[in-house]
N, C-alpha and C positions, 0 to 999 in steps of 0.2 A: 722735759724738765731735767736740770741738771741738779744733782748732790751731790757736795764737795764735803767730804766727811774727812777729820782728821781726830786721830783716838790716839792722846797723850801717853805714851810710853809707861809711863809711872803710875798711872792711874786704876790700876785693875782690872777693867773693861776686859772682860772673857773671850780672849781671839778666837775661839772655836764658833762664836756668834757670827754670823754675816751681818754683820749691822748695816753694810751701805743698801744690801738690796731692800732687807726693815724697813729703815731709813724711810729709799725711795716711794714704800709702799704706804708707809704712815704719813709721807708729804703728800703724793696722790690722791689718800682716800678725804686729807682734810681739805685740798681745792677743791676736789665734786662735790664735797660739802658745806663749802663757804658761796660767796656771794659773786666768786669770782672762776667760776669754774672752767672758762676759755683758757685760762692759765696753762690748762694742761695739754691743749687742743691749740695753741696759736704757734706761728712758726718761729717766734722772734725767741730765742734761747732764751728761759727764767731760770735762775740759778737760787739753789738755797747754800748755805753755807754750815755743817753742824762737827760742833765740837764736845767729845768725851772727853772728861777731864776729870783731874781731881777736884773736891770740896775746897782744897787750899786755895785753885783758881776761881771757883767761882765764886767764893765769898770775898776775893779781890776785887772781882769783877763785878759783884753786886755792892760792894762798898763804894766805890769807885766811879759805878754811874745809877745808881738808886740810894745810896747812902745807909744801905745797911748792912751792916759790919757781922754779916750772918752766911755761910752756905744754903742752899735753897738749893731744890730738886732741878729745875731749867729756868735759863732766862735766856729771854728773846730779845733780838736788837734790829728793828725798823728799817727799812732803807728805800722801800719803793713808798714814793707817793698813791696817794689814793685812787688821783685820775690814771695813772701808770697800771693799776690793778685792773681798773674798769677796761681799758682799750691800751692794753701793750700794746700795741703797734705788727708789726712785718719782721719777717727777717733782715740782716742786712744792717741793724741796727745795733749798738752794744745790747749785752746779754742784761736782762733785766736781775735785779739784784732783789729778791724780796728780805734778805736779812740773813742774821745767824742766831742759834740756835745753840745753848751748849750746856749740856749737861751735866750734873756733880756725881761721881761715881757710888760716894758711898750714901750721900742722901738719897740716893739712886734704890741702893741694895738695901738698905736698913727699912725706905718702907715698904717694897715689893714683897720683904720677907713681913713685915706688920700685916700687910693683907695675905699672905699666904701665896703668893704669885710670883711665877718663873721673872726676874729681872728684865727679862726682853718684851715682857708684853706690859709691865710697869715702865720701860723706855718707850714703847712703841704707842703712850696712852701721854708721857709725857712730849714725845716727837710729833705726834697730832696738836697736842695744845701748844706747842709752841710756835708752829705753822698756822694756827688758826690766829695768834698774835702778831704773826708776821702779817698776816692780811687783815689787821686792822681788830681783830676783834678783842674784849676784856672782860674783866669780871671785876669791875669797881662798883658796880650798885647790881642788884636783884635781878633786874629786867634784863642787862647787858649778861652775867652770869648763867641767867638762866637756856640765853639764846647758845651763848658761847658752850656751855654744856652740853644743850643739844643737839650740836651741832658735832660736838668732840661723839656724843655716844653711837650719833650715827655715821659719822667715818670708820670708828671703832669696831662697829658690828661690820660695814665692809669687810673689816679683817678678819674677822670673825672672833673677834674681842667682847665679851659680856662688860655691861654697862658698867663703869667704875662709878660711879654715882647712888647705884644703888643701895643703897646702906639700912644699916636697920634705924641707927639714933639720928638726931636733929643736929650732931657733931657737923658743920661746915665745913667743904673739903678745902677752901682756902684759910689762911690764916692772917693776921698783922703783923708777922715775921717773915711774910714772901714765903711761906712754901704750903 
């Protein structure tokens, strides 16, 4: 698997963090734990694309192609078809593209520090769920959420990340403002 990581100069992102090796770690552990786990194992190059950025980009970004005029913690942007997930293909072939991934710095930081948790393992839980989005998966009703969840808590504990789910109130950890 390939991660193409590029961290906006302006944006804050802590250079002292290895974010590409994260990165690759929190993209790996969400394919062994998605529907598509050859991904990781086929020889035809998959490529993810993930972007640190500032809030100013991504609520450009989130205006722009979901219509709302708000910074949000990550958004995902599609690009492999479904059957392309099921059966990539061989080497030899262009590099499968499953999407990009990009991050808001300080929506980033503001709620890592709300739950009490180092910024990289709050990136590292939001770089899972946005791989798990790249491969198709969502959280628009119950059943699709609750799959998509557990599927994020158990790539997570591969990392050896405790369940961000677990919570003491009935507070829903999505919202109808995208974050």
């Amino acid at each position: 698997m390939i991660l193409e990581i590029n961290i906006e100069a302006d944006a804050e992102w802590d250079s002292s963090i290895a974010w590409g090796p994260l990165a690759e770690r929190a993209a790996l552990a969400a394919v062994a734990e998605s529907a598509f786990p050859q991904l990781v194992t086929t020889s035809r190059a998959v490529e993810i694309a993930l972007r640190l950025t500032s809030d100013e980009e991504v609520r450009s970004l989130n205006a722009q192609w979901r219509g709302k005029d708000l910074a949000t913690n990550v958004l995902s942007f599609r690009m492999a078809e479904p059957d392309e997930l099921a059966d990539p293909g061989e080497a030899g072939g262009p590099e499968l593209m499953l999407g990009d991934i990009v991050l808001a710095h300080t929506v980033c930081a503001t709620e890592a520090a709300e739950k009490a948790i180092p910024i990289e393992t709050h990136a590292t839980h939001l770089m899972v769920h946005g791989t798990l989005h790249l491969l198709g998966y969502d959280h628009l009703d119950d059943t699709a959420a609750e799959d998509m969840e557990a599927r994020e808590t158990r790539a997570l504990a591969r990392l050896g990340i405790a369940d961000p789910y677990e919570r003491i109130s009935d507070e829903p950890l999505y919202h109808e403002n995208g974050r």
